[in-house]
N, C-alpha and C positions, 0 to 999 in steps of 0.2 A: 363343756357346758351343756347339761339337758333342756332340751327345748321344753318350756313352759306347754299348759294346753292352750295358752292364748296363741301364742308363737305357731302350735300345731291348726290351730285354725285358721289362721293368718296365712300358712302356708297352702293350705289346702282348698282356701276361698281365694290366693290367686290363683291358684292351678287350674278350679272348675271357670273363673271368670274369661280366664284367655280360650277356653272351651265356647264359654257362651258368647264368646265375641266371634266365632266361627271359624276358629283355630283346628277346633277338631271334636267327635262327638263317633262314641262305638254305639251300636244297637243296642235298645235298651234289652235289659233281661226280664222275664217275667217277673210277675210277681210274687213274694215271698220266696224267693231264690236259697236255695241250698247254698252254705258256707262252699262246697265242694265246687257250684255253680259259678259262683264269683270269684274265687280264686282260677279260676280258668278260663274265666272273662279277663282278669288281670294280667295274667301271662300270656294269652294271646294281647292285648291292648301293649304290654310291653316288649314281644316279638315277635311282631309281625311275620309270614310266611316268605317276603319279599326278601330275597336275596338283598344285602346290604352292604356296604364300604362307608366307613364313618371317619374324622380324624378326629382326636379326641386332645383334650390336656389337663393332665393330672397333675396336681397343685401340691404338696404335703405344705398344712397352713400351721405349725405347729408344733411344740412339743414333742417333738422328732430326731434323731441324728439328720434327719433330710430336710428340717425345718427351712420354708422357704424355698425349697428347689423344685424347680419345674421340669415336667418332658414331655414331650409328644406322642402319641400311639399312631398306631394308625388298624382298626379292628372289621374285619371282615365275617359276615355271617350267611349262611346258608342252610335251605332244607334239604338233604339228601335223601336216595331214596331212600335209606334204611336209618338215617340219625339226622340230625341237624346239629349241627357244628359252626362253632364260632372263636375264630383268630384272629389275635393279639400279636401286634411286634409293635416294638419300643425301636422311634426314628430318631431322640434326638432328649439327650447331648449325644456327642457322639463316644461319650463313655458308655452309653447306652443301646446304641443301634445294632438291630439285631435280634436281640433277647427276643425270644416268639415263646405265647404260650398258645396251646391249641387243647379243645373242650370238645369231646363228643356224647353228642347226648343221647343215646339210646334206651327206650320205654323197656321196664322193664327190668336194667340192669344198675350198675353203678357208673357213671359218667367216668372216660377215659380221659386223663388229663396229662398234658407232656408240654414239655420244658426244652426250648434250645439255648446254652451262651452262649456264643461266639467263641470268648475267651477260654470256653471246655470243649467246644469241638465237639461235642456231642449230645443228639436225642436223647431224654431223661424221662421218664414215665412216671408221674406222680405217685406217690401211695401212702396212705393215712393220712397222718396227720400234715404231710406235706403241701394239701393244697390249701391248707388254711396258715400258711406262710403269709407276709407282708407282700405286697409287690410294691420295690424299690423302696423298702423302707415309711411307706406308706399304711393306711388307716385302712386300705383295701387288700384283700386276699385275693389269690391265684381264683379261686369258686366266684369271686362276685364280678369275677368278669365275665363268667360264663352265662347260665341259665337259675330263671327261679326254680327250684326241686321238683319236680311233676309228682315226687311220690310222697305225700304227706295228711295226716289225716287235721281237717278242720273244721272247726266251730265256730260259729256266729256267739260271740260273746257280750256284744252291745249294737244298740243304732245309733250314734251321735247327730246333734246339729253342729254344722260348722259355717257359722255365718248363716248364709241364706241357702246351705246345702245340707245335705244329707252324706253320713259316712258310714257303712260297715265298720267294723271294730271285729276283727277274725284274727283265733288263734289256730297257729299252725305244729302240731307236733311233727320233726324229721321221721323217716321211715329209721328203727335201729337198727340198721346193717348197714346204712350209711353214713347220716352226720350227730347223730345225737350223743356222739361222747364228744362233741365238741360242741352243741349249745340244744338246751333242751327241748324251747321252743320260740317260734315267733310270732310278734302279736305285730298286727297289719292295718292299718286304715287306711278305706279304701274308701275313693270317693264314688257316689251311687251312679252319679250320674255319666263322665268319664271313664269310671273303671278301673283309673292308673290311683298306684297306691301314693298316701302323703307323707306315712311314716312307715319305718318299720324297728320294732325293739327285739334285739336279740339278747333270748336269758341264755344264762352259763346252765349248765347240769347243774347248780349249786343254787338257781331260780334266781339268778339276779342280774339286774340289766346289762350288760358290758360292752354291747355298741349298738349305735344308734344310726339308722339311714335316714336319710330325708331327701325330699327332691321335689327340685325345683320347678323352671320354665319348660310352657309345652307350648312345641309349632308343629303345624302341619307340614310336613313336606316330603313331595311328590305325593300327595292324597293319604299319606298315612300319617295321624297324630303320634308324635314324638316327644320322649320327656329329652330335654337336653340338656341338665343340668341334676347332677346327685353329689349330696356331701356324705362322706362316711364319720362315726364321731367312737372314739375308743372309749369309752367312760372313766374307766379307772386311770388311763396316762395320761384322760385330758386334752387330747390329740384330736384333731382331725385332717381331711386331706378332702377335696372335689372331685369331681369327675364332670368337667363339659366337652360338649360335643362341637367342633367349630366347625360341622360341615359333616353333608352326609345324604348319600344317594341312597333310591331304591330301585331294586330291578337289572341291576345289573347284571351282565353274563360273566359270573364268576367260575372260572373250569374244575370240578369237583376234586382232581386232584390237589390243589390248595390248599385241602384242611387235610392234607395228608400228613402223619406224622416225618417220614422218609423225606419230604421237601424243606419241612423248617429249617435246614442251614442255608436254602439260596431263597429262600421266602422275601426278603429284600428284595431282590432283582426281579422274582415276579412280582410284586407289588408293584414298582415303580414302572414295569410293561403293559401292566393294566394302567395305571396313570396316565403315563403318554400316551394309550392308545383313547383313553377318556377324552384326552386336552386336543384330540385331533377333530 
C-alpha cells in the first residue's frame, strides 16, 4: 500500500512535532541551501559521528515467505580513521544468531560489503548485485543497513508545506559505477526544519516506483536526535517489513578491530563482552 500525500504529511508533521517539543533540533542551514547542502545535513542528522550500539527488531509484516516473523539485531557503528563502518549480527531466533553483515564506507570508492553464516563457516564479500539481496526474507536489503550513498548528484525538485512545516522535495541520481543498474533515482523529503528525511521513493531503471521508505518516531538520546522507527514497502509484492530501534547508546569505546572482516565468525562473543562489560 502507497502512502497517500495526506498520510506523507501526517507522517512528517509528527516527526517535526516531537522535534518541537524538544526532542531534538540540528543547526539550521542557510538560506536557499544547495540540494548538495541538505542532503548532507540529512546524512550527518541520520549518522551521527558518535560511535554507536543499538538493538534493533525487524518485523517482516507481510506478504512474505517470512510473513509475521520476527528477530533481533544487534548493529554497531563507527568513524574510523580511514572509513566508517557499520555492523550488523542477527541475535535471535536462534536459527539465526550469528549471521553478521559488515559495510565499509570509504569517500571515494565503492562501499565493502561482507557476509558471515554460521552454518558456511565462512567470510563472503559482497559483489553486484548481491547487496541488494533481502535480509532474512525481508523488505530490507543488505545496503539499507549500511549508509545513505555519499556519492550522488541532487536537485531540489519542489518546496512542500506539510502541515505547519516546511519540506524539501530532492531528487537523487546514484553515482553509475555504483547502484544505478539497480534503481535509477531517489526522490526524498526532507523536513526543513529537523533535517531527518519523511519519505523516500526509489524508481527502477525503468522510472517506476518499487519501494517505498518511511520513517517514523524521533528521540533524543544521549544528546543526539534519533529516528527510531523505519518501515520499508516493496510495491509490486505488496510487502513490507519495520525496522525499530529498542535501545541504543552513544559514545561508546568500541575497539576498531570490530568491524574487521577477519572477526565476523566470533563477533558474537565480542558483542556480548562489550554488553557485560556495559551492564557492569
Amino acid at each position: 500500500m502507497r502512502l497517500s500525500r495526506s498520510q506523507i504529511c501526517r507522517r512528517a508533521a509528527a516527526a517535526a512535532a516531537s522535534l518541537a517539543l524538544g526532542v531534538a533540533s540540528r543547526e539550521a542551514i542557510a538560506a536557499d541551501p544547495t540540494a548538495t547542502q541538505v542532503v548532507q545535513q540529512m546524512r550527518a542528522a541520520l549518522e551521527p559521528d558518535k560511535p554507536s550500539v543499538r538493538q534493533l527488531e525487524l518485523t517482516v509484516l507481510g506478504a512474505t515467505p517470512a510473513e509475521g516473523s520476527k528477530f533481533q539485531l544487534v548493529q554497531a557503528r563507527k568513524r574510523l580513521a580511514d572509513k566508517r563502518a557499520s555492523l550488523t549480527v542477527m541475535m535471535a531466533p536462534p536459527s539465526a544468531l550469528g549471521i553478521a553483515y559488515l559495510i565499509e564506507d570509504k569517500k571515494g570508492t565503492a562501499p565493502g560489503e561482507y557476509t558471515y553464516v554460521p552454518i558456511v563457516r565462512r567470510v563472503r564479500k559482497l559483489v553486484g548485485a548481491e547487496s541488494q539481496s533481502p535480509v532474512l526474507d525481508s523488505d530490507f536489503t543488505f545496503t539499507d543497513l549500511g549508509f545513505v550513498p555519499p556519492e550522488t548528484q541532487d536537485k531540489i525538485v519542489g518546496e512542500e508545506k506539510v502541515g505547519s512545516h516546511d519540506v524539501y522535495k530532492i531528487e537523487s541520481i546514484p553515482n553509475p559505477e555504483t547502484q544505478q543498474w539497480y534503481y535509477s533515482k531517489v526522490v526524498t523529503w526532507i523536513d526543513k526544519q529537523s533535517l531527518f528525511p519523511v519519505q523516500r521513493d526509489f524508481y527502477s531503471p525503468a522510472g517506476q516506483v518499487f519501494r517505498i521508505q518511511t520513517f517514523g518516531e524521533v528521540a533524543r538520546v544521549d544528546g543526539v536526535p534519533t529516528i527510531l522507527e523505519t518501515t520499508m514497502e516493496t510495491v509490486g509484492a505488496q510487502s513490507r517489513s519495520k525496522l525499530r530501534t529498542t535501545s541504543i547508546t552513544y559514545g561508546d569505546d568500541l575497539p576498531d578491530d570490530l568491524f574487521s572482516p577477519a572477526k565476523l565468525p566470533e563477533i558474537v562473543g565480542a558483542l556480548e563482552k562489550i554488553g557485560a562489560n556495559k551492564a557492569k
